[in-house]
C-alpha positions, 0 to 999 in steps of 0.5 A: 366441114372436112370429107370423110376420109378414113384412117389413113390406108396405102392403095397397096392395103385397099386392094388386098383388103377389097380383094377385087370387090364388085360394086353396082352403081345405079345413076339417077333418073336424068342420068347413064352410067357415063355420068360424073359419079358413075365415071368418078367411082370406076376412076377412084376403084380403079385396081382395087374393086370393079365397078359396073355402071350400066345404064338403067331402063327408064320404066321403074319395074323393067329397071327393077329386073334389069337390076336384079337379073344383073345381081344374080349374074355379076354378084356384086358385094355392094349397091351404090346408089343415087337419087332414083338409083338409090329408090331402087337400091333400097328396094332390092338390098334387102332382098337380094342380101347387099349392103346399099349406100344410098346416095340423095335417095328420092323416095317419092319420084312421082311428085319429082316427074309430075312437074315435068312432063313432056320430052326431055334430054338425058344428061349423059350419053347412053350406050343405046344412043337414045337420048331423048325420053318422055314423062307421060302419065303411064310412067308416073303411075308406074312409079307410084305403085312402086311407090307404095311398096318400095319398104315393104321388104325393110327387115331388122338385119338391115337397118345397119347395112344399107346407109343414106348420104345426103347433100346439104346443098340438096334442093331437089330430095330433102328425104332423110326423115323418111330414111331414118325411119326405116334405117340407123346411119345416116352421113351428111355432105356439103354438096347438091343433089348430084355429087361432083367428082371430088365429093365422090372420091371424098365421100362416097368412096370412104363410106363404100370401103367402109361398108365392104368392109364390114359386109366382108367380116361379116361373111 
């Protein structure tokens, strides 16, 4: 399998066409926004869109209004998501009027965090310093009320314009049936559950220029 690179277009015609758009990326559960795909979006964007990377709040419904009180501020035009980031991602796109490009979306977190309670490690540094955390009982019935309405706010205007991209080599989120009953696109890549840095340039990347594209021509 070949990446999914697009017809071919200079860096030069990137930028005028992005014109400096704003992309929200939202990391996966274990994760920051220093981890690899995170870092290989902001390299790969570099001078032709600004790409944010915060860390998000363990806790689903802090992390939901950290997510959306950064969209009323920051506009930006495009959600990248993966794993728990792209839960996230599908729940608010709809809402708030961004396309999403959910990447290895894990729609049902609580069975992912009732298999590891305890103390745990985050996976990359985070600006608070903090990198230890707990799964206890209370965060896993957080996640599943939010669980039980994550499509309740699915409409017809977005079944094309938020997209799913999974990993074939995925052992931890085989949920793409589940997608393509809410959504239409769905990509498939040769990777794991957490892209390495090449497959983010050669996958994520031309399928978020795609997106912005079409969302700008559709402005």
């Amino acid at each position: 399998m070949t990446a999914l690179y697009e017809e071919p277009l200079s860096h030069h015609t990137d930028k005028e066409e992005l014109r400096m758009k704003k992309i929200l990326f939202l990391h996966g559960f274990y994760a920051s926004g220093q981890c690899v795909p995170a870092v290989a979006l902001r390299e790969a964007f570099e001078g032709i869109a600004i790409v944010l990377t915060p860390d998000l709040p363990m806790h689903p419904k802090t992390a939901v209004s950290f997510i959306r009180s950064l969209i009323d501020s920051e506009k930006p035009d495009l959600l990248i998501g993966n794993s728990c980031g792209s839960f996230y991602a599908q729940m608010v796109a709809p809402v708030v009027g961004i396309p999403a490009l959910l990447g290895n979306p894990h729609f049902q977190m609580t069975e992912f965090l009732k298999q590891r309670m305890g103390e745990h490690q985050y996976k990359s540094p985070r600006k608070d310093g903090k990198q230890t955390f707990v799964i206890d009982e209370a965060l896993v019935e957080e996640f599943a009320e939010m669980e039980a309405i994550q499509f309740n706010n699915c409409n017809p205007h977005f079944k094309d314009r938020i997209w799913g991209l999974f990993g074939e080599k995925d052992t931890l989120a085989h949920f793409e049936p589940i997608f393509l009953k809410h959504y239409h696109k769905a990509f498939h890549f040769p990777g794991g559950h957490t892209p390495t840095a090449d497959e983010v340039r050669n996958w994520y990347v031309p399928l978020a220029k795609k997106l912005l594209r079409i969302n700008g021509e559709s402005e």
